[in-house]
N, C-alpha and C positions, 0 to 999 in steps of 0.2 A: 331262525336267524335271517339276517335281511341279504341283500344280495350279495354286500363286500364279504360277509360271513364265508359265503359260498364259493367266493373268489381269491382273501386270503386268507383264510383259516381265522378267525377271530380278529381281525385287524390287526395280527401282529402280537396279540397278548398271549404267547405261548410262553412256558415257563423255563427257565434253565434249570436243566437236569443235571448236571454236571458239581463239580466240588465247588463249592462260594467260600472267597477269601472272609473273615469275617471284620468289623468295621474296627476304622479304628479312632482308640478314645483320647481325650484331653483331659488334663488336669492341671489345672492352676495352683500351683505351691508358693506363698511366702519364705522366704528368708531372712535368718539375720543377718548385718554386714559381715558381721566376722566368718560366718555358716561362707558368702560369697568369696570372700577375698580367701580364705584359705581352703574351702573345701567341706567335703562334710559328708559320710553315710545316717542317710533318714529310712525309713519306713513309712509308707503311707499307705492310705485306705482307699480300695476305689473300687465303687460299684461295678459292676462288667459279668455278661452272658458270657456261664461256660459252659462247657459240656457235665451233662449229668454224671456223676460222679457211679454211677448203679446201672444206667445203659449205656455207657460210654457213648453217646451220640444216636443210637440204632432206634431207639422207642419201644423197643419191646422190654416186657418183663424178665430178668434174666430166666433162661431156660426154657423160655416160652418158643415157638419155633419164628421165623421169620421167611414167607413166601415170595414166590415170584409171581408179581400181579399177574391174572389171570384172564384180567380183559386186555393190555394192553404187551404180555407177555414180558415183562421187564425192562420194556423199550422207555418206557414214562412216559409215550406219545403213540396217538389210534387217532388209524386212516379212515376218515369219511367218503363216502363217494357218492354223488347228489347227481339225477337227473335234473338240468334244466329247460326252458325252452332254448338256451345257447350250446346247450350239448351236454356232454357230461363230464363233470369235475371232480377232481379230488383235492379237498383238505388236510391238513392234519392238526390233528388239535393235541394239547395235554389230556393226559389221562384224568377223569374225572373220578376213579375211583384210589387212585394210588397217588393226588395230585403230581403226577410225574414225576413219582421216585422210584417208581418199576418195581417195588416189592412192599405188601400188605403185613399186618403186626396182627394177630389175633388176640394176645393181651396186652394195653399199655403199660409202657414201667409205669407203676405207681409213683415211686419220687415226680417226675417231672410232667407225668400224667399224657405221658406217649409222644411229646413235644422235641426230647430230645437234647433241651438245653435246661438252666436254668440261673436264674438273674440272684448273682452272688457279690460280697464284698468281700477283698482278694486283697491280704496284707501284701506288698511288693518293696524289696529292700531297693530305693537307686543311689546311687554313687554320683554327689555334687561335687565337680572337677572343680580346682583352685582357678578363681579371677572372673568368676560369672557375672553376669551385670542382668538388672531388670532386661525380661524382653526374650533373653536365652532361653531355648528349647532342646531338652535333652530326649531319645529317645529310648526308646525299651522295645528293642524289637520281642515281638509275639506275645506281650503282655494286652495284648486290646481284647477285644469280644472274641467269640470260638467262630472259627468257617462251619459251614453245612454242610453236609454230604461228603465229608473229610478233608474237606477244605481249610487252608490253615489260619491260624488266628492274624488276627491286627495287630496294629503298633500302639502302643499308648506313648502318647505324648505329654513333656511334664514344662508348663512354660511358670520360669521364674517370674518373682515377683518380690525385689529387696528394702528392705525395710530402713529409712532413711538414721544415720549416726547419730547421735547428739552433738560429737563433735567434729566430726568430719565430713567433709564433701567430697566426694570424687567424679574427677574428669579422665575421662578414660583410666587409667591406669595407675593415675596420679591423684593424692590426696593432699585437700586444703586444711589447714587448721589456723583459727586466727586466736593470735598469743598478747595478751598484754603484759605489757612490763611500764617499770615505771618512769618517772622522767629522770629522777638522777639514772639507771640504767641507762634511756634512753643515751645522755648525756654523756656518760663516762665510761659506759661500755661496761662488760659482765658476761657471767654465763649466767643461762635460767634453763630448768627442766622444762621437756617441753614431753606428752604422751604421744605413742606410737599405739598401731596396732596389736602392738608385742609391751614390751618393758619400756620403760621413759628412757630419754634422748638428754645430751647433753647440746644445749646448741647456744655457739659463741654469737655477743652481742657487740658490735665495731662500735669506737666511740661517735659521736653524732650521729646514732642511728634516728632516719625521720619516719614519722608515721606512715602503717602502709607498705614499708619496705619490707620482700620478696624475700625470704632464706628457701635453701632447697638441702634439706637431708637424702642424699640419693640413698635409691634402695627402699625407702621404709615405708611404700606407697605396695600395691596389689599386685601380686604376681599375675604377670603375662597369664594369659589361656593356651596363649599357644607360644611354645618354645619356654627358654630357662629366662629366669633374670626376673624385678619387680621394678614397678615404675616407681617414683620418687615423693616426697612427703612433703610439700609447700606448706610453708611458716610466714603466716601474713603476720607484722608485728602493727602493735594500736599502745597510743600510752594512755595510760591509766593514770588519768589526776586525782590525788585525794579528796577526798568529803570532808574528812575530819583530821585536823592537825593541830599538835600541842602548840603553846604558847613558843618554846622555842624551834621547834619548824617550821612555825610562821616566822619568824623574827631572820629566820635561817633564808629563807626561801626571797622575806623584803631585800637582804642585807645582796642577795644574787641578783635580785633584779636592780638593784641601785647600781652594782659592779657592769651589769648589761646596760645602762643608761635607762633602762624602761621607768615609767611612769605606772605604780600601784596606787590600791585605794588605799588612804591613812589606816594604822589602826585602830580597832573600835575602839572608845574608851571605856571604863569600867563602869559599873552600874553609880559606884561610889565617888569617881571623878566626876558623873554626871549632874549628881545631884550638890557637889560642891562650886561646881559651875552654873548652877541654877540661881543660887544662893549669894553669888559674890564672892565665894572663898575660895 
């Protein structure tokens, strides 16, 4: 070793001998909306170092004996002491034979091959609390990786990830849905079903209602996460003009806009009037 060796013990690379927390893991989990807004126990699969299930941590074979190192007396650290031309020093360094765990295995377990751990995939049941939104992190204390030297395990951590409605949108707490109805509704008012999270809704339509305009079903939006109660169900209305309309729906529809003063396009005339007008007749 070069001089710092001599001065402080390896630069400082000495090893902790003591019990190591073990790390901890993430796992990103999807959701369905309904899984978010109401809740939900899942199972999932997650890779993670545990302790060997045949040497509980220790490395040895069971029944095999386990010593107290010999060169370093079960300390896990042995004292140098170096003449220099500056005088003489003492080091200490980790144990080179027991890499400073203070006690030697004469047979390794087999299963994890004297290591002590081994990298498993660990079904874990967690529990999705009502009102989660993408971004939320639930934790599972001591489900992470195994500690060393008895150290205790990690946390695994589980971040949401929600899978967008087909008909709903939500703002915090509150959900959008946009309803069409049609223009005599629009006009004279009505009830129309409209879908919730749960069973369909009765929601009244005022007469002259205009496009765009705002209803609020309270309640039927995503329970709080935190404390009781749910946020509220917004009903954006749109009218819905027809494509296809019989002979007296149009006639229905001219005879409204004549009573409105408005100006329509005439109607078509028949294939049969056309050709009698081509003609002179």
């Amino acid at each position: 070793g070069d001089i710092f060796d001599m001065f402080f013990g390896g630069s400082g690379r000495r090893r902790n001998t003591g019990p190591e927390r073990g790390a901890d893991l993430r796992y990103d989990l999807r959701i369905d909306f309904e899984a978010a807004a109401f809740g939900q126990e899942t199972t999932i699969r997650v890779p993670r170092i545990e302790l060997c299930p045949t040497c509980h941590g220790n490395r040895a074979k069971p029944g095999t004996p386990i010593k107290t190192c010999p060169n370093c007396h079960g300390a896990g650290q042995v004292q140098m002491v170096q003449n220099t031309a500056f005088g003489r020093f003492s080091t200490v360094r980790t144990c080179d034979r027991c890499q400073g765990e203070g006690k030697t295995i004469e047979t390794p377990c087999p299963e994890c091959a004297g290591r002590g751990r081994l990298r498993r995939v660990r079904e874990i049941k967690i529990t999705i609390p009502a009102g989660v939104d993408t971004g939320h992190r639930l934790r599972v204390s001591g489900e992470g990786e195994a500690g060393e030297r008895g150290g205790p395990a990690g946390d695994l951590y589980v971040y949401l990830s929600v899978k967008p409605h087909p008909l709903f949108q939500r703002t915090g707490d509150d959900l959008i849905l946009e309803r069409a109805i049609s223009y005599a509704q629009a006009t004279l008012g009505g009830t129309v079903e409209v879908p919730t999270l749960e069973s369909p809704a009765e929601l009244r339509i005022p007469e002259g209602t205009q496009p765009g305009t705002l209803f609020k079903l309270r309640g039927k939006g995503i329970p709080h996460l935190r404390g009781s109660g749910r946020g509220d169900l917004l009903v954006r209305v749109k009218i819905e003009v027809p494509t296809k309309m019989t002979p007296a729906q149009r006639e229905a529809v001219r005879q409204l806009a004549e009573a409105f003063g408005e100006q329509v396009s005439p109607p078509e005339k028949g294939f049969i009037n056309k050709v009698k007008e081509a003609f002179g007749k």
